[in-house]
LUMNU-600802 format. One line per field, with one value per residue (C-alpha): residue number from 1; residue in one letter; x, y, z. Coordinates in steps of 0.02 Angstrom, whole numbers, padded with zeros to 5 digits, always signed. Layout:
<nunus>
resi	c(NUM ...)
resn	c(A ...)
c1	c(X ...)
c2	c(Y ...)
c3	c(Z ...)
</nunus>
This chain:
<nunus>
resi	c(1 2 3 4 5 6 7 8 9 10 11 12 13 14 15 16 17 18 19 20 21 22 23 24 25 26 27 28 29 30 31 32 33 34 35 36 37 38 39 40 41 42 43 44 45 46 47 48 49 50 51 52 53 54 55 56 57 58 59 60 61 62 63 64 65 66 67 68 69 70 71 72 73 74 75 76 77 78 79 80 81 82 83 84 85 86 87 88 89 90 91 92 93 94 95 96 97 98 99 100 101 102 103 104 105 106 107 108 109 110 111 112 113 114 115 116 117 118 119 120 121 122 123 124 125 126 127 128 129 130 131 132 133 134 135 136 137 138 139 140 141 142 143 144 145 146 147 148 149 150 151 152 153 154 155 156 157 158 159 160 161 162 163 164 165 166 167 168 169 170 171 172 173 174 175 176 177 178 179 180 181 182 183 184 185 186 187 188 189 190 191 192 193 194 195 196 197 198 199 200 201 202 203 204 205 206 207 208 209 210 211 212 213 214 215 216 217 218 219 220 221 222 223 224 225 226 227 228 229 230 231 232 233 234 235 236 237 238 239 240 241 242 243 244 245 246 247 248 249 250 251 252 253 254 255 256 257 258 259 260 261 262 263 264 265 266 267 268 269 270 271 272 273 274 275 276 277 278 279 280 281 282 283 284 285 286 287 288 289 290 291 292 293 294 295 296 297 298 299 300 301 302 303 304 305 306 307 308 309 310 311 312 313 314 315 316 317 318 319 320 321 322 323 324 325 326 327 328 329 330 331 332 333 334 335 336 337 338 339 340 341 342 343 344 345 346 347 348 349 350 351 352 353 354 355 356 357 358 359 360 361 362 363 364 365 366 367 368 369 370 371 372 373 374 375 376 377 378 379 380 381 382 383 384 385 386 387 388 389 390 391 392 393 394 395 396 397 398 399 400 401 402 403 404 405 406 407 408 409 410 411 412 413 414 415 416 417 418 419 420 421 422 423 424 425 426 427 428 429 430 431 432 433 434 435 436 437 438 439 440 441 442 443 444 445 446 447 448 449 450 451 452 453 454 455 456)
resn	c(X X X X X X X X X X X X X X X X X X X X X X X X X X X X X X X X X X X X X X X X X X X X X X X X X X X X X X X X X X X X X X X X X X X X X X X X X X X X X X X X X X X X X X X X X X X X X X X X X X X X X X X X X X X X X X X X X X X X X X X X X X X X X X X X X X X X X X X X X X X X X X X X X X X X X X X X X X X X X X X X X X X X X X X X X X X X X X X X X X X X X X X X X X X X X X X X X X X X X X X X X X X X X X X X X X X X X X X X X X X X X X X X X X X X X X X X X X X X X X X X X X X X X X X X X X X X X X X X X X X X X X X X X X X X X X X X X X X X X X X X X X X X X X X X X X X X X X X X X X X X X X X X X X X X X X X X X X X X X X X X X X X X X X X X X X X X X X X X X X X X X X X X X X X X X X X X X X X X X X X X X X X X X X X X X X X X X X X X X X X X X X X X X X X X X X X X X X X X X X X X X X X X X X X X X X X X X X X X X X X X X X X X X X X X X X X X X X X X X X X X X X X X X X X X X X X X X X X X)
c1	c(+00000 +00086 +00040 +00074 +00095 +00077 +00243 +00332 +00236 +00337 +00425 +00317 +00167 +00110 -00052 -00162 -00374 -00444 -00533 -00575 -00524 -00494 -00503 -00621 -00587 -00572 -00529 -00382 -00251 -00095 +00077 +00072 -00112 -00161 -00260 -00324 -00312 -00256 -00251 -00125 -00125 -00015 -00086 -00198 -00090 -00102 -00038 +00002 +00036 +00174 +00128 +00026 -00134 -00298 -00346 -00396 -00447 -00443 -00348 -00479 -00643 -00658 -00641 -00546 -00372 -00227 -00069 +00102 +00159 +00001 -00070 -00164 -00201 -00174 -00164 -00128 +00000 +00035 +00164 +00146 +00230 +00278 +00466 +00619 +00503 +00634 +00588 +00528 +00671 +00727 +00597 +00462 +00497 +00484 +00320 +00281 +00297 +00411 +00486 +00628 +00708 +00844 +00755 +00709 +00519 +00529 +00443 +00354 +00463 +00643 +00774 +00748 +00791 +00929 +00897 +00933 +00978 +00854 +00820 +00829 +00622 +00514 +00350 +00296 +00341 +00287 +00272 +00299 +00173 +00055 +00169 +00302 +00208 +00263 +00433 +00404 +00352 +00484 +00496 +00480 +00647 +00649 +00691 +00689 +00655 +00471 +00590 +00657 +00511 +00427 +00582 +00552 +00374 +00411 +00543 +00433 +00263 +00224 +00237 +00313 +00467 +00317 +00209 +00368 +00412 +00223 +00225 +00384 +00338 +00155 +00221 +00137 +00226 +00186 +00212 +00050 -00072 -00154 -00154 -00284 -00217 -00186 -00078 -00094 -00008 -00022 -00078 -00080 -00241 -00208 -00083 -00181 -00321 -00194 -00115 -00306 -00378 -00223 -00272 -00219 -00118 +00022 +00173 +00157 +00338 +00294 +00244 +00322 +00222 +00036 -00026 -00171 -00301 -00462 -00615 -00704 -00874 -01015 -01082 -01260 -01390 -01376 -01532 -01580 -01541 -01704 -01766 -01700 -01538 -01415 -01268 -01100 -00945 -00787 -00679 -00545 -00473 -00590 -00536 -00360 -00395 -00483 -00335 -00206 -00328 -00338 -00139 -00111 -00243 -00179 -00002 +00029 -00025 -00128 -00136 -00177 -00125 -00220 -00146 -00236 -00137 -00180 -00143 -00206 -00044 +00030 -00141 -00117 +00035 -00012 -00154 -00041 +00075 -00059 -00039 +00083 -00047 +00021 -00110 -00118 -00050 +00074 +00141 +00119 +00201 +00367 +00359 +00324 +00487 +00588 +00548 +00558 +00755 +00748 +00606 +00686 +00567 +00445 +00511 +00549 +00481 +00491 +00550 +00446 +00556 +00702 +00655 +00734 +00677 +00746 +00798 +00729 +00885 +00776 +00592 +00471 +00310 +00137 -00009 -00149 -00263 -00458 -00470 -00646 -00609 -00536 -00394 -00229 -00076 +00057 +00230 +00357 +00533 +00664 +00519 +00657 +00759 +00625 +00551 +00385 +00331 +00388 +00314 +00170 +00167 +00229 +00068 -00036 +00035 +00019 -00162 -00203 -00146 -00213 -00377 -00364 -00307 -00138 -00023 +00104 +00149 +00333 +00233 +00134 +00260 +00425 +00348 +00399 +00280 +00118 +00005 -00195 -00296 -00474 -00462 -00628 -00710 -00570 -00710 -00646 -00536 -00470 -00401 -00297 -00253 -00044 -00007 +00087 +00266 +00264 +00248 +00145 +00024 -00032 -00234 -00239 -00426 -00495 -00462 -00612 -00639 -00672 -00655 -00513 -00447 -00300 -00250 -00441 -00498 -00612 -00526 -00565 -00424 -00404 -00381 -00345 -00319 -00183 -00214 -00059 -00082 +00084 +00127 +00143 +00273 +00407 +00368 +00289 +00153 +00301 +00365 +00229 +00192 +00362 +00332 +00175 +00247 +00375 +00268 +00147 +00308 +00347 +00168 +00110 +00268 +00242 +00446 +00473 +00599 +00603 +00418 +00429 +00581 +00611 +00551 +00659)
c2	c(+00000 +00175 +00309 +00491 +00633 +00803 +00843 +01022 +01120 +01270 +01423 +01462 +01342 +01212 +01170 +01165 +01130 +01013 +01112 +00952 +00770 +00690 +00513 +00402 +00272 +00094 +00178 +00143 +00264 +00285 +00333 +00548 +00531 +00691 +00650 +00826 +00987 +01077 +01274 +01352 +01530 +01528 +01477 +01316 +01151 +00976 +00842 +00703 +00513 +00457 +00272 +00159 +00052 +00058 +00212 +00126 +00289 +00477 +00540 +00703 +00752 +00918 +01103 +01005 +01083 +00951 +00998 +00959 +00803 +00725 +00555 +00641 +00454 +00294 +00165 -00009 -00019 -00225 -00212 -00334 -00247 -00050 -00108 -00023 +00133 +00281 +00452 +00596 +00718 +00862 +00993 +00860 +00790 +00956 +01020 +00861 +00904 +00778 +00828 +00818 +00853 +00742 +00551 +00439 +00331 +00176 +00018 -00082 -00210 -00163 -00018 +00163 +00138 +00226 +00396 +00408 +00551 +00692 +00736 +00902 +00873 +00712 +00699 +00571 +00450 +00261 +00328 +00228 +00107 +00175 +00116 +00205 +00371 +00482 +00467 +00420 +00578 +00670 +00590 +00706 +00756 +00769 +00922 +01049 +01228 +01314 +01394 +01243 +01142 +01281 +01290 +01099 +01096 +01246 +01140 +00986 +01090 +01012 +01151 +01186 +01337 +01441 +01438 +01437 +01591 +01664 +01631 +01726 +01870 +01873 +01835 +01687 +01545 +01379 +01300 +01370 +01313 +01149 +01119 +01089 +01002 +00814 +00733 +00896 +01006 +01189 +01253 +01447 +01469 +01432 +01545 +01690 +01654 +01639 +01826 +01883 +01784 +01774 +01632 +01577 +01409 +01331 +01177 +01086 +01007 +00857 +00818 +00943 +00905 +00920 +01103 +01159 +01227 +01326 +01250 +01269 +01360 +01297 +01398 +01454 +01374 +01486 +01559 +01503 +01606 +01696 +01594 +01747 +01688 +01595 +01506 +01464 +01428 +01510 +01397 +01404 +01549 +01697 +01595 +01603 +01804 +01825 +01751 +01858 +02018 +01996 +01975 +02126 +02221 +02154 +02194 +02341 +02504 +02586 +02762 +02808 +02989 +03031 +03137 +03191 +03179 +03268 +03133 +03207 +03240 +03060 +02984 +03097 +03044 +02871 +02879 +02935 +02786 +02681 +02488 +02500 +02573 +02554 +02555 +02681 +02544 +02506 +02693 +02683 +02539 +02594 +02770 +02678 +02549 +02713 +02812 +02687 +02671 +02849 +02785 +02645 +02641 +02608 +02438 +02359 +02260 +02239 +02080 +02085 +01948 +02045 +02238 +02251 +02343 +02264 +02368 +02264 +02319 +02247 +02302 +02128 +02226 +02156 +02185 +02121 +02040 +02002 +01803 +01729 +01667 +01814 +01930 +01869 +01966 +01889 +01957 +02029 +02000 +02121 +02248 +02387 +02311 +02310 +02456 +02512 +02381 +02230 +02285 +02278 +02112 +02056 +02119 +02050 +01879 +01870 +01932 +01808 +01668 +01724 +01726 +01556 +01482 +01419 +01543 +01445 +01476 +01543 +01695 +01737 +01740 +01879 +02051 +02191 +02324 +02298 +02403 +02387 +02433 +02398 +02492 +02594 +02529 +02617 +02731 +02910 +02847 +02677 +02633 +02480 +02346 +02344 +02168 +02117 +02065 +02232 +02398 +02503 +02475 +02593 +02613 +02671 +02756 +02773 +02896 +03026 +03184 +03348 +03552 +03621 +03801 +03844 +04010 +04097 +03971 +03823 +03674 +03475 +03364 +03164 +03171 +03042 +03019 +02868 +02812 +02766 +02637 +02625 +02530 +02675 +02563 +02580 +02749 +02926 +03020 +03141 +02989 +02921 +03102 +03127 +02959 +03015 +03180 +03094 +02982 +03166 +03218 +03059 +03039 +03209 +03269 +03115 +03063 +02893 +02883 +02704 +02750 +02934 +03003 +03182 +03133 +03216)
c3	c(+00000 -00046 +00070 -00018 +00108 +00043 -00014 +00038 -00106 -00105 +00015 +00189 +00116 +00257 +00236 +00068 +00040 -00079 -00219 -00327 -00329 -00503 -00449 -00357 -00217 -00300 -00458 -00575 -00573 -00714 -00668 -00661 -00695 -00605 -00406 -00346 -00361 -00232 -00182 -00070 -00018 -00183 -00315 -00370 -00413 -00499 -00376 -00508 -00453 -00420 -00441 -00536 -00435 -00366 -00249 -00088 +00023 -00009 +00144 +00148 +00072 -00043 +00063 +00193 +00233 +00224 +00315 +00216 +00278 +00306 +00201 +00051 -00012 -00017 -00169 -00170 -00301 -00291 -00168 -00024 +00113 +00149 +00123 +00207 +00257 +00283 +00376 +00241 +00188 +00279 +00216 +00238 +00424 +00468 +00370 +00452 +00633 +00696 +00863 +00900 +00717 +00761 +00807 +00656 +00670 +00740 +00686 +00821 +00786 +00771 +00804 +00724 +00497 +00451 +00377 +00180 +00110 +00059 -00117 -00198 -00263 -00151 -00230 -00115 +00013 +00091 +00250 +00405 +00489 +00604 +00752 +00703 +00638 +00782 +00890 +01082 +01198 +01300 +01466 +01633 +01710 +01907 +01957 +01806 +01846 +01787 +01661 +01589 +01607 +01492 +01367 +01360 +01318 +01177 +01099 +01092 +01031 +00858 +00734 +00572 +00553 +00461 +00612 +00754 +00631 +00649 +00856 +00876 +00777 +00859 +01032 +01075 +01180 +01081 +01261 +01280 +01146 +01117 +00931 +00844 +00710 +00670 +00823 +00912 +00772 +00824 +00657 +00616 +00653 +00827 +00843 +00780 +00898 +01048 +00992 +00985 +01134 +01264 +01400 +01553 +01551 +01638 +01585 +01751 +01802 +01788 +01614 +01529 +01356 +01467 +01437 +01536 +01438 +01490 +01501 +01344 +01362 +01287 +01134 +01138 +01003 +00847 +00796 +00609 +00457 +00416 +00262 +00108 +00180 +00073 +00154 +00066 +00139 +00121 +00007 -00111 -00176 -00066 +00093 +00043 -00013 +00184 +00268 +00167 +00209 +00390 +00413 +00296 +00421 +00566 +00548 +00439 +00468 +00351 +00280 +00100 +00008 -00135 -00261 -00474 -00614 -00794 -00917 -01080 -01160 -01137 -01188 -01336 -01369 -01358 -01441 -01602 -01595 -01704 -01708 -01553 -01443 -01247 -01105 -00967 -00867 -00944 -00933 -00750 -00710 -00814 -00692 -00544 -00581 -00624 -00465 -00339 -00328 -00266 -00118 -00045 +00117 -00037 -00102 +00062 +00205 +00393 +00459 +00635 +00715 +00715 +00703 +00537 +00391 +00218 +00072 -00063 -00221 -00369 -00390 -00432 -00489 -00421 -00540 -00445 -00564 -00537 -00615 -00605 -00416 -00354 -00327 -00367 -00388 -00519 -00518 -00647 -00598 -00618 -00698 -00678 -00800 -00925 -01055 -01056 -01209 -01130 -00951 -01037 -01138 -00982 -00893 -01026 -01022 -00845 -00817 -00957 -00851 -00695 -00795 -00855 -00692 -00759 -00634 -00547 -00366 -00435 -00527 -00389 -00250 -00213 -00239 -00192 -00232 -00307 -00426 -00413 -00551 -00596 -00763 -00816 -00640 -00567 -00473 -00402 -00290 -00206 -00027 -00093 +00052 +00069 +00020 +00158 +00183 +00082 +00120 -00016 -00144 -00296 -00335 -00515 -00549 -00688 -00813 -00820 -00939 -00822 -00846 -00788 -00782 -00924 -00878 -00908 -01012 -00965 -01046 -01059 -00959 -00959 -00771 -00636 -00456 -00396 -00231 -00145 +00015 +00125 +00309 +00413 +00523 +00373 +00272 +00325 +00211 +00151 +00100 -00008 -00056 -00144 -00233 -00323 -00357 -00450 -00534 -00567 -00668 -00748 -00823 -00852 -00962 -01052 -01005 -01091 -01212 -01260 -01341 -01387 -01494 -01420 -01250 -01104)
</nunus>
């Protein structure tokens, strides 16, 4: 019987939810026949197989949440035993939750199997019998300090580097949660609800694994939905969009400067360069990757762990994209290094995937500043949501014709407003003010010279 675990799908991802399964228990599967699709707060993936048989059991049922490391299926692929069963690689033992790092499973039958050596790209493992699943529990000490004892328990909490990562930089003690995940994992979401909902509990010195927790308290009936009511859970895509909202919200801090630009002279301009026709967007996204080397505090992020702020040297452009499921926000690497046409096939190519669901989670991960536009439903004016680790986002509006004063003449304009959304932590409104003054001068003299011969 071949037991797949959910590999280690990619950087910081530890946990992914079922959007579809392709096969059916007792059903015939091929070798790389694609299983399930899968979507991480990345992007939506194929798990393939990685053997030929009959699928005995589907490890989880659609909208369930599978942590990496756990049995996604099994299938009998003719082999009589589960022969020579070696501990996952490095990346997987941990997304796994093994504690400590160091001890190997052990059979119920024989000494610990020698660890082989981890390589570069596992797509699946026979994982041990159920025996030998979980190494034994860390026997009390006599005579170990509160402070140890404590230290103890932290060490042996079962939680991946992502979330031991997430409890530093929120505060929480994992000595102090009881996970709610499979073997008593401490998954993210209890960590956020122990940096919300600080409790009360104690490692006793004793059993330095037992944490106290508080007495649950019984919810009261719900009343039911009035009957116009239409219920639908939160799955997929929005549920990963909620989950990145709420940690953009809950760490960065806000503010939003609002400044109008008068665009008719580069739409002009465009407008005159016939089959090579460049969108508005395109425009702004070549200003914004020329002005930001002069706004460093712009193009960075702040590493919470360590009171750092990082300097990011290269600018990878966001261009938030809305595909049929949601927001997503593809990236273009090295976008300073590119001219105004190919920032824009470049955009084009991308929002194309993202439309057709074929984005993979390279493309949508390692920005650095992000641009937000919803073209001609641009509105007035936008508050855009930082998207967190970084520190500013741009709201492009949409482009509207208005009077405007030309000496004492009443004149037509193509005018619009860009809404600029930065983490108040990292960069100051003079800050973010400066920026959009720039990009004011950038746009409104029309200043590109890779598309306009005589441009400054």
């Amino acid at each position: 019987m071949f037991r797949f675990l959910l590999p280690d799908i990619g950087e910081g991802v530890v946990e992914a939810e079922v959007i579809e399964w392709r096969v059916r228990e007792g059903e015939r599967v091929e070798l790389d026949q694609v299983l399930v699709e899968l979507m991480t707060d990345k992007a939506n993936i194929e798990i393939p197989s990685p053997v030929a048989g009959v699928v005995a059991k589907l490890g989880f049922a659609q909208g369930d949440i599978v942590p990496v490391g756990a049995v996604l299926i099994e299938i009998d692929d003719g082999a009589s035993a589960v022969a020579g069963a070696a501990p996952a690689p490095a990346e997987l033992a941990a997304s796994a939750e093994v504690a400590p790092p160091a001890r190997t499973p052990t059979s119920a039958s024989g000494p610990p199997a020698p660890p082989r050596p981890a390589s570069r790209a596992p797509a699946a493992t026979r994982a041990p019998e159920p025996g030998g699943a979980h190494p034994p529990a860390m026997p009390p000490r006599p005579g170990l300090s509160h402070h140890r004892v404590a230290a103890a328990a932290r060490e042996s909490a079962q939680a991946v580097p992502a979330v031991r990562e997430l409890a530093k930089r929120l505060g929480v003690d994992l000595a102090t949660i009881v996970g709610s995940g499979p073997a008593g994992r401490v998954m993210r979401r209890d960590v956020e609800e122990a940096a919300r909902n600080p409790a009360p509990m104690r490692v006793t010195a004793t059993q330095p694994q037992q944490v106290e927790a508080p007495p649950k308290q019984e919810e009261a009936p719900r009343a039911p939905d009035p009957p116009d009511w239409k219920r639908v859970p939160l799955r997929g895509l929005r549920r990963a969009i909620a989950r990145h909202m709420r940690e953009a919200r809950h760490h960065a801090a806000h503010f939003t400067y609002v400044e109008e630009l008068d665009l008719t002279t580069l739409l002009e301009r465009a407008a005159a360069l016939g089959g090579q026709k460049l969108s508005p967007l395109a425009f702004i996204a070549r200003a914004v990757v020329r002005a930001l080397p002069d706004h460093p505090s712009l193009n960075a992020s702040l590493d919470e762990a360590r009171d750092d702020v990082i300097y990011k040297q290269r600018v990878h452009l966001g261009i938030a994209v809305a595909a049929p499921d949601g927001l997503v926000v593809p990236v273009i690497r090295d976008a300073g290094a590119l001219t105004t046409r190919d920032l824009a096939l470049a955009t084009d190519a991308l929002s194309r995937r993202a439309r057709e669901g074929k984005l993979t989670p390279d493309e949508l991960r390692g920005g650095t500043f992000t641009i937000s536009s919803l073209g001609k439903l641009g509105g007035i004016v936008s508050t855009p949501i930082v998207n967190y680790p970084e520190v500013a986002i741009l709201g492009v509006n949409a482009i509207r014709t208005l009077p405007r004063f030309a000496g004492d003449q009443i004149v037509a304009r193509r005018l619009m407003n860009l809404s600029i959304s930065v983490d108040h932590r990292v960069a100051d409104g003079a800050h973010a003010a400066q920026f959009i003054a720039d990009l004011r001068a950038i746009l409104e003299s029309a200043d590109f010279p890779d598309v306009f011969s005589g441009s400054n």
